[in-house]
C-alpha positions, 0 to 999 in steps of 0.5 A: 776772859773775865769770867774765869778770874777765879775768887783767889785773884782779887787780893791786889785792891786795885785789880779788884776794883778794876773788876768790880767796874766791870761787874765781875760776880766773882769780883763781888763775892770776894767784896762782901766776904772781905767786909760785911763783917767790919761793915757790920760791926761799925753799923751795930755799934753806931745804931745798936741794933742787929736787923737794922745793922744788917738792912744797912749792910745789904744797903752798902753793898746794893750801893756800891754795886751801883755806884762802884764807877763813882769810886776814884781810887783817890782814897782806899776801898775800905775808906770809901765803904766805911763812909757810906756805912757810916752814912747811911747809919747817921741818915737813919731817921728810924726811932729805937723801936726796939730794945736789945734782946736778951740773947743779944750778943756783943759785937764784938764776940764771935758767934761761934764762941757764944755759947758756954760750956755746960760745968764750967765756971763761965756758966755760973748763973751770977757770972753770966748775969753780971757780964750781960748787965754789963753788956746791956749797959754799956750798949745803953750808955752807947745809945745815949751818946750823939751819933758823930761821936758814937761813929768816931768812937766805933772806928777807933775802937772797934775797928781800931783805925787811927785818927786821920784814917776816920777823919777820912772817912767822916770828912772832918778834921783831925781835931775834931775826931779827937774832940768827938772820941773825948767827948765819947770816952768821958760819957762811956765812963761816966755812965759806967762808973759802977763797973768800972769802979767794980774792976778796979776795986 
């Protein structure tokens, strides 16, 4: 019976889909584990902000549960979430209302390693404050870039697909996601010339 498929059942993508059609809950359960963390990543890093990145999650998964029958199988699970993602971040016509705080944390850092050890060299207060305005500027210099190149660029670089999985995603051509990711790299330099500077001097 479909009920008792366990969790561990699900790794083939294709028998998982087959049960998310169904509306299997555990089909679901194994679903969100596998992607709400890469799914929230590339929603942080286009929108730059942790409670919207979350909403836009929870929306993504509300979605596919109920548009799952839609899904083809022409193109990958991960393709066709990381799309509606990146969608819904691009259709968001909220204003940046509100600023990072300041124990906001990378998002890229994982949150069990977040705190520093008391004694050690990495909670020298200057060392701290340096990495944050690091952070803070990177994440500012992020904000100011145009929302097709900042998507492209957290697919590349945060998540580390390669040029015709995003030109999927985004349904663009190829050479346009290479236009976008320059154009992305040359203003993140640009506007973090000082720290970059710093680094290699």
């Amino acid at each position: 019976m479909v009920s008792n498929k366990s969790d561990e059942d699900f790794s083939n993508e294709e028998d998982l889909v087959a049960f998310l059609k169904k509306g299997h809950d555990g089909a679901f359960r194994v679903l969100i584990k596998e992607y709400q963390e890469r799914l929230f990543h590339i929603a942080c890093g286009i929108i730059s902000d942790r409670e919207e990145s979350l909403d836009i999650v929870q929306e993504v998964f509300l979605k596919v549960h109920r548009n799952i029958n839609t899904f083809d199988e022409r193109s990958k699970l991960s393709t066709w979430l990381y799309r509606i993602t990146v969608n819904e971040c691009l259709n968001l016509h909220r204003s940046w209302k509100r600023r990072f705080r300041s124990y906001h944390q990378s998002i890229e850092t994982d949150e069990s390693n977040y705190l520093t050890e008391l004694g050690t060299d990495d909670f020298a207060p200057d060392a701290l404050y340096q990495e944050k305005e690091v952070e803070n500027a990177f994440q500012e210099a992020l904000k100011g870039l145009r929302k097709n190149a900042r998507a492209v660029f957290v697919l590349k670089e945060v998540e580390g697909l390669s040029y015709d999985e995003i030109s999927g995603i985004l349904k663009i051509k190829r050479g346009t996601v290479s236009s976008r990711l320059c154009y992305a790299r040359k203003n993140l330099r640009k506007s973090l010339g000082k720290y970059l500077d710093k680094d290699q001097s």
